[in-house]
PDB file of N, CA, C and O in Angstrom:
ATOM      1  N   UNK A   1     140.431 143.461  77.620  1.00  0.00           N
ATOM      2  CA  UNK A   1     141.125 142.261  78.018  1.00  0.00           C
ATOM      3  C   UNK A   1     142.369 142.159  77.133  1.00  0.00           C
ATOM      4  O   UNK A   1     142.467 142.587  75.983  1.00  0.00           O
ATOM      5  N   UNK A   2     143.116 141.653  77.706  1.00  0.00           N
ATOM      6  CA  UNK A   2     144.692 141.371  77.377  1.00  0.00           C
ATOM      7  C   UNK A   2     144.856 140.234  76.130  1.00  0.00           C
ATOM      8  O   UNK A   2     144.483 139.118  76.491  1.00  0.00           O
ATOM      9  N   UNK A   3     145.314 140.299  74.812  1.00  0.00           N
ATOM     10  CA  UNK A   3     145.156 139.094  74.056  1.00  0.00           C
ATOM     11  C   UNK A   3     145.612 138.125  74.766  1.00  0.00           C
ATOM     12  O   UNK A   3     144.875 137.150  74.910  1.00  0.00           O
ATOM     13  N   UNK A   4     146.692 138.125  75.281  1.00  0.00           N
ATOM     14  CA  UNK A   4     147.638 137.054  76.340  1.00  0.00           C
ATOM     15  C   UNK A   4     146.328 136.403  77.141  1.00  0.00           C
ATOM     16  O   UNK A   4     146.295 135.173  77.120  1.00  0.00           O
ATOM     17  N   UNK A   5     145.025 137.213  77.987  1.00  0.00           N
ATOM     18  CA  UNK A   5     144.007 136.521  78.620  1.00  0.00           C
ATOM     19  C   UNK A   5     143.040 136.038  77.988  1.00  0.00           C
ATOM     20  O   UNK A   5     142.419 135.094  78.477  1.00  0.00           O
ATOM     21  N   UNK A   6     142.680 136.594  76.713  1.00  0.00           N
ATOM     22  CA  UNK A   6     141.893 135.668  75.821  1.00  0.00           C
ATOM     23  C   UNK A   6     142.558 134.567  75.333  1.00  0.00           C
ATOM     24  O   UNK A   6     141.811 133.628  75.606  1.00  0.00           O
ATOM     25  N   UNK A   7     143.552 134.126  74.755  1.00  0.00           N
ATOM     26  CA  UNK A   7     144.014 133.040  74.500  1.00  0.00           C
ATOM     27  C   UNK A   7     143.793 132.067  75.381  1.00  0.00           C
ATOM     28  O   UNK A   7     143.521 130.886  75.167  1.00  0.00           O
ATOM     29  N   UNK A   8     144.001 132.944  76.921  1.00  0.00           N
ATOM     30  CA  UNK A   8     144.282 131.692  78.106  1.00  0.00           C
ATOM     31  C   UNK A   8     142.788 131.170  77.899  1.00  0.00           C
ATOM     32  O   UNK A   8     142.719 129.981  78.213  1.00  0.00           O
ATOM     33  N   UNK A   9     141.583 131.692  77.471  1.00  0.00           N
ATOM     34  CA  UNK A   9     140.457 131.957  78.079  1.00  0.00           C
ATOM     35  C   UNK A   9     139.452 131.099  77.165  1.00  0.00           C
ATOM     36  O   UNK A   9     138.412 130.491  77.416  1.00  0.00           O
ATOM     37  N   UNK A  10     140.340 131.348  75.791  1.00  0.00           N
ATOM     38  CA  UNK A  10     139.620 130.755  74.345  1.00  0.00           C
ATOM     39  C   UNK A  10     139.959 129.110  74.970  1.00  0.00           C
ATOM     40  O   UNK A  10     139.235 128.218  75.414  1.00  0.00           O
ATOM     41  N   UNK A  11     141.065 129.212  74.801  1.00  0.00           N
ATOM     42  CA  UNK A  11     141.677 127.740  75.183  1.00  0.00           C
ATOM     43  C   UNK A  11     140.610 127.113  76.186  1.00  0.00           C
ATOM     44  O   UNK A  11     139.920 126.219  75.696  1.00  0.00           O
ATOM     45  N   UNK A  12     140.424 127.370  77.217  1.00  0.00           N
ATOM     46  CA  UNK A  12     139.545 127.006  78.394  1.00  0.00           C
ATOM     47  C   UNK A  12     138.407 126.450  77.480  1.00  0.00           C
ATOM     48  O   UNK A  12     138.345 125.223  77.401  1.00  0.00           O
ATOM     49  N   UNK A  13     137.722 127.008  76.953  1.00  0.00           N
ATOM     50  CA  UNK A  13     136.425 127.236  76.468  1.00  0.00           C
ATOM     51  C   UNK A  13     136.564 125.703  75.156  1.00  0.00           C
ATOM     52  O   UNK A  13     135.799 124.759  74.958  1.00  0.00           O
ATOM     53  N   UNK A  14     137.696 126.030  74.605  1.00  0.00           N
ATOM     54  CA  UNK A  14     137.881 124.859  73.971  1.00  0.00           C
ATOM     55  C   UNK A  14     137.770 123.884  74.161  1.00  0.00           C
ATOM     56  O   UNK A  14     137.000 123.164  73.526  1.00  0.00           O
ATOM     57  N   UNK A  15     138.525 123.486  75.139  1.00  0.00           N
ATOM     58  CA  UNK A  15     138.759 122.203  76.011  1.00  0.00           C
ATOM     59  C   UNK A  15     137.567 122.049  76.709  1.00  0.00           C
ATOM     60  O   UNK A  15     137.576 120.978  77.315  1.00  0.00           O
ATOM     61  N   UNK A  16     136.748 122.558  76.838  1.00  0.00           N
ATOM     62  CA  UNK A  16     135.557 122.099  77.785  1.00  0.00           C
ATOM     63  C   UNK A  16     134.586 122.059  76.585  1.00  0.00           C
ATOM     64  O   UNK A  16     133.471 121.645  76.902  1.00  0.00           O
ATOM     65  N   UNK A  17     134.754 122.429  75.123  1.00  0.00           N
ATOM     66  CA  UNK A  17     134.077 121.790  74.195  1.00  0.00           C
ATOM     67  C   UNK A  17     132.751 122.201  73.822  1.00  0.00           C
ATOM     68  O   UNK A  17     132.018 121.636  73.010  1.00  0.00           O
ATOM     69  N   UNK A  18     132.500 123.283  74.519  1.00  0.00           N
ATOM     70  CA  UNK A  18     130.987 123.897  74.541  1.00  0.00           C
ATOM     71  C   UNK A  18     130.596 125.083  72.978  1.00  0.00           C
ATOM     72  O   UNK A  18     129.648 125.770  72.597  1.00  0.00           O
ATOM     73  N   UNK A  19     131.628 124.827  72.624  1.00  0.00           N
ATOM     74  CA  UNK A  19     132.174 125.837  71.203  1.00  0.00           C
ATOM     75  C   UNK A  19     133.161 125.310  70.798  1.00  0.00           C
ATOM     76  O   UNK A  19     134.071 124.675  71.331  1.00  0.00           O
ATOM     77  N   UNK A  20     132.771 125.816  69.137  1.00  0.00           N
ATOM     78  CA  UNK A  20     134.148 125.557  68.596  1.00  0.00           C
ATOM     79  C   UNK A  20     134.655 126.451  68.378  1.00  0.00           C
ATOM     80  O   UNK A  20     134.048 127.386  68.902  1.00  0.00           O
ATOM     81  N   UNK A  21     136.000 126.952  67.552  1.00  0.00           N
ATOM     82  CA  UNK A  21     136.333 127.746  66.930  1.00  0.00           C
ATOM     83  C   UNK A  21     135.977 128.806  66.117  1.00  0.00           C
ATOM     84  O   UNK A  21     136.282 129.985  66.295  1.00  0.00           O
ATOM     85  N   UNK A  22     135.267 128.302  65.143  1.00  0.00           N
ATOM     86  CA  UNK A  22     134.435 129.660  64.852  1.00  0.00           C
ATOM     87  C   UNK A  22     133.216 130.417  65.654  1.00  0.00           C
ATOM     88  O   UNK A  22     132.906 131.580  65.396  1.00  0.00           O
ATOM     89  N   UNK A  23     132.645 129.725  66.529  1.00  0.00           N
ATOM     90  CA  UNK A  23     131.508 130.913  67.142  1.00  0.00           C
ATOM     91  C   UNK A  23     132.371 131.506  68.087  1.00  0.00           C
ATOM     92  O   UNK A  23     131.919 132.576  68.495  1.00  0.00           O
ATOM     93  N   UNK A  24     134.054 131.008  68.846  1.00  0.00           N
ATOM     94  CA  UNK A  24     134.552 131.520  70.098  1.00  0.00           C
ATOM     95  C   UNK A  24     134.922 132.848  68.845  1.00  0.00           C
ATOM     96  O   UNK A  24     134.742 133.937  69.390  1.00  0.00           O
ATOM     97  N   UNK A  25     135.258 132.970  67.749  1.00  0.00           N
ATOM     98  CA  UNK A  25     136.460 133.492  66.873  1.00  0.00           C
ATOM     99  C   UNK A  25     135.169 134.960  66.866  1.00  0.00           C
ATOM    100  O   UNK A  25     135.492 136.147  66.914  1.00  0.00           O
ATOM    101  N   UNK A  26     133.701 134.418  66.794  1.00  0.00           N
ATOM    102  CA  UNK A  26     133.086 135.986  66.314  1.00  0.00           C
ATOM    103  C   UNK A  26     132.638 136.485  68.125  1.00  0.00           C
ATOM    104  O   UNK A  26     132.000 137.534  68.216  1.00  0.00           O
ATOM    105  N   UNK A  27     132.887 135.937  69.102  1.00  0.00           N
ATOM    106  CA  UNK A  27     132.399 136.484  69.997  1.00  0.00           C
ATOM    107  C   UNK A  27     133.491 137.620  70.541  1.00  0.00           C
ATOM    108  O   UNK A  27     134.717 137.607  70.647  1.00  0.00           O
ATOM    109  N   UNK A  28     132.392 138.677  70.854  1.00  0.00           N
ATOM    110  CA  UNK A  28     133.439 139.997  71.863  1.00  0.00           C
ATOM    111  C   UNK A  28     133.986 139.467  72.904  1.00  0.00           C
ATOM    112  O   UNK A  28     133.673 138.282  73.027  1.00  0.00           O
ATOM    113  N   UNK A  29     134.709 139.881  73.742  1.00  0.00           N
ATOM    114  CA  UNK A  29     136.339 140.209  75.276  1.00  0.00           C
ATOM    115  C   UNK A  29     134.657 140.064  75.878  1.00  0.00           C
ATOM    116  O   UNK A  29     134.463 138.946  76.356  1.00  0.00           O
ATOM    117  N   UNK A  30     133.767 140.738  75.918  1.00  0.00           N
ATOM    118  CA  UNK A  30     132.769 140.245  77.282  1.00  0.00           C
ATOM    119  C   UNK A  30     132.291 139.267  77.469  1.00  0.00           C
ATOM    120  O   UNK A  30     132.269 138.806  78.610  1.00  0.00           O
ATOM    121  N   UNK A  31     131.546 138.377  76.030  1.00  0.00           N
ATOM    122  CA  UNK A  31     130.997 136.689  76.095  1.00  0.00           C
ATOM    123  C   UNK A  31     132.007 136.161  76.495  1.00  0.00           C
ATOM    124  O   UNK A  31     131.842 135.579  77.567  1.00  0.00           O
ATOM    125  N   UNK A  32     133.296 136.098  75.963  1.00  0.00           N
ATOM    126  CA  UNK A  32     134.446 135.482  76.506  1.00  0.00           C
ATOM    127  C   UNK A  32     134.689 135.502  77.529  1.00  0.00           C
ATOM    128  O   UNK A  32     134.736 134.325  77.886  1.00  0.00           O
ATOM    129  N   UNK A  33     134.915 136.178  78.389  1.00  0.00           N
ATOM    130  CA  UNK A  33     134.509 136.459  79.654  1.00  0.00           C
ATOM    131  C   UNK A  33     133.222 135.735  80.617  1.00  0.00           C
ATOM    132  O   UNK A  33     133.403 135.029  81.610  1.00  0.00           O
ATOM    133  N   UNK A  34     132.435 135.967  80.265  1.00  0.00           N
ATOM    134  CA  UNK A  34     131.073 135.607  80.833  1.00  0.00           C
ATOM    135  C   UNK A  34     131.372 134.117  80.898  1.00  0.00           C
ATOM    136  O   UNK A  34     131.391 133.540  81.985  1.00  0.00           O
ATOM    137  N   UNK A  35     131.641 133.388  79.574  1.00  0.00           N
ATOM    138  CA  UNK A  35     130.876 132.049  79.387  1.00  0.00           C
ATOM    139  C   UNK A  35     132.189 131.614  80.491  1.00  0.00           C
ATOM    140  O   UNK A  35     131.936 130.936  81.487  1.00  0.00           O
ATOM    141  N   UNK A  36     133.394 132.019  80.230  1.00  0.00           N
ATOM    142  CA  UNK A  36     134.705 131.654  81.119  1.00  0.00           C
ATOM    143  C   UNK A  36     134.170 131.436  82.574  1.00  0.00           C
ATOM    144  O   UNK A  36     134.140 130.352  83.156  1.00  0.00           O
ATOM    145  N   UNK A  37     133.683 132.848  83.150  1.00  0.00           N
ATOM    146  CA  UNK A  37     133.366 132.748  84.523  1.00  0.00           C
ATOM    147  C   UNK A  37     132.073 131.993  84.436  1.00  0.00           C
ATOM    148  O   UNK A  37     131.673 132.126  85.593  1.00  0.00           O
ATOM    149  N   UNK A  38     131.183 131.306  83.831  1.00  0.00           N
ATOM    150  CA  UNK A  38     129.767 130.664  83.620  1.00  0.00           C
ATOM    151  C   UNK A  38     130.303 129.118  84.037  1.00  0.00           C
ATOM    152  O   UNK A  38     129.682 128.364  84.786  1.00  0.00           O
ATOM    153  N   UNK A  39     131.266 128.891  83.554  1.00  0.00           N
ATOM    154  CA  UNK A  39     132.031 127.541  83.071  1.00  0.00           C
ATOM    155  C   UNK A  39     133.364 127.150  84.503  1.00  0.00           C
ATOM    156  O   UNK A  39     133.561 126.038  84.992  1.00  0.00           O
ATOM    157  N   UNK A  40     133.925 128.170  84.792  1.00  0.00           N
ATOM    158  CA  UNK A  40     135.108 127.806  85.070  1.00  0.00           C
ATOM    159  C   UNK A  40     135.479 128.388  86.499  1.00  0.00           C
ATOM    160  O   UNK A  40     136.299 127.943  87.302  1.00  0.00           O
ATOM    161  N   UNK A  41     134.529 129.678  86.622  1.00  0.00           N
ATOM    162  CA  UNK A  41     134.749 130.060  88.373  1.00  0.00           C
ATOM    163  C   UNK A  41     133.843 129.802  89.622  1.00  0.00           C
ATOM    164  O   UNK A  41     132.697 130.244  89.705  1.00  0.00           O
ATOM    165  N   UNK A  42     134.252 129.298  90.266  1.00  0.00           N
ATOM    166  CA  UNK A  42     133.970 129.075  91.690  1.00  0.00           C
ATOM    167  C   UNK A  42     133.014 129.979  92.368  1.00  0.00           C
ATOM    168  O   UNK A  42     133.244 131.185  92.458  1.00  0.00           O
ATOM    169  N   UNK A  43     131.251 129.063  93.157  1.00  0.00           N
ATOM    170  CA  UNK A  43     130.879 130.356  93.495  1.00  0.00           C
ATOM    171  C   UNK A  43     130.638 129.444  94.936  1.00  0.00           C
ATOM    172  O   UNK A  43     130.583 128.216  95.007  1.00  0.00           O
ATOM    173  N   UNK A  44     130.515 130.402  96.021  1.00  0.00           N
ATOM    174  CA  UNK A  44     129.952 129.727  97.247  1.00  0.00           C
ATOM    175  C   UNK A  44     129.093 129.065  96.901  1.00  0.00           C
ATOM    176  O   UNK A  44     129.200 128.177  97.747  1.00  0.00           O
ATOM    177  N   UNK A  45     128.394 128.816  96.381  1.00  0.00           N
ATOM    178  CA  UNK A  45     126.477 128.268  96.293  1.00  0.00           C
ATOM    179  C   UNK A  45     127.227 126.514  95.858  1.00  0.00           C
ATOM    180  O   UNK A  45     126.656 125.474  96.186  1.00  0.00           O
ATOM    181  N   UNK A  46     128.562 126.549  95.087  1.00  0.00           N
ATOM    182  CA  UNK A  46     129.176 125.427  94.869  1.00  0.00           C
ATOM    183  C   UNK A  46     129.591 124.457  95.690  1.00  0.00           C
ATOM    184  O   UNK A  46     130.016 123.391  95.244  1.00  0.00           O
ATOM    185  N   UNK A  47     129.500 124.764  97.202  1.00  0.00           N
ATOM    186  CA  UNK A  47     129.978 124.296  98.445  1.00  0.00           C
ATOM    187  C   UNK A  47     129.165 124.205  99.389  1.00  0.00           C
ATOM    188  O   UNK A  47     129.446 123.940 100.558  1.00  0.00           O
ATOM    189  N   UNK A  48     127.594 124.524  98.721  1.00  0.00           N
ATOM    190  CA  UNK A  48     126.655 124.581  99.755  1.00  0.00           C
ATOM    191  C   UNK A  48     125.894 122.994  99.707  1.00  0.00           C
ATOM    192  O   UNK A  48     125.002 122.713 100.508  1.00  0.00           O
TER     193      UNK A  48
END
């Protein structure tokens, strides 16, 4: 992952407050990822 998309991604994660700073700071490009899409993307089952 792109630092430019983790920033976008840390930020997200921030603002929704579920972490702070230091546990986002020791997690790998994949939790970051995960919790992002866990938190923040859209699934059909959302519209059902």
């Amino acid at each position: 992952m792109s630092q430019l998309a983790r920033e976008f991604k840390v930020k997200k994660l921030l603002e929704k407050q579920k972490f702070n700073e230091k546990q986002i700071s020791e997690m790998t490009d994949s939790q970051i990822e995960y919790y992002h899409w866990l938190y923040f993307e859209d699934s059909v089952y959302d519209y059902m």
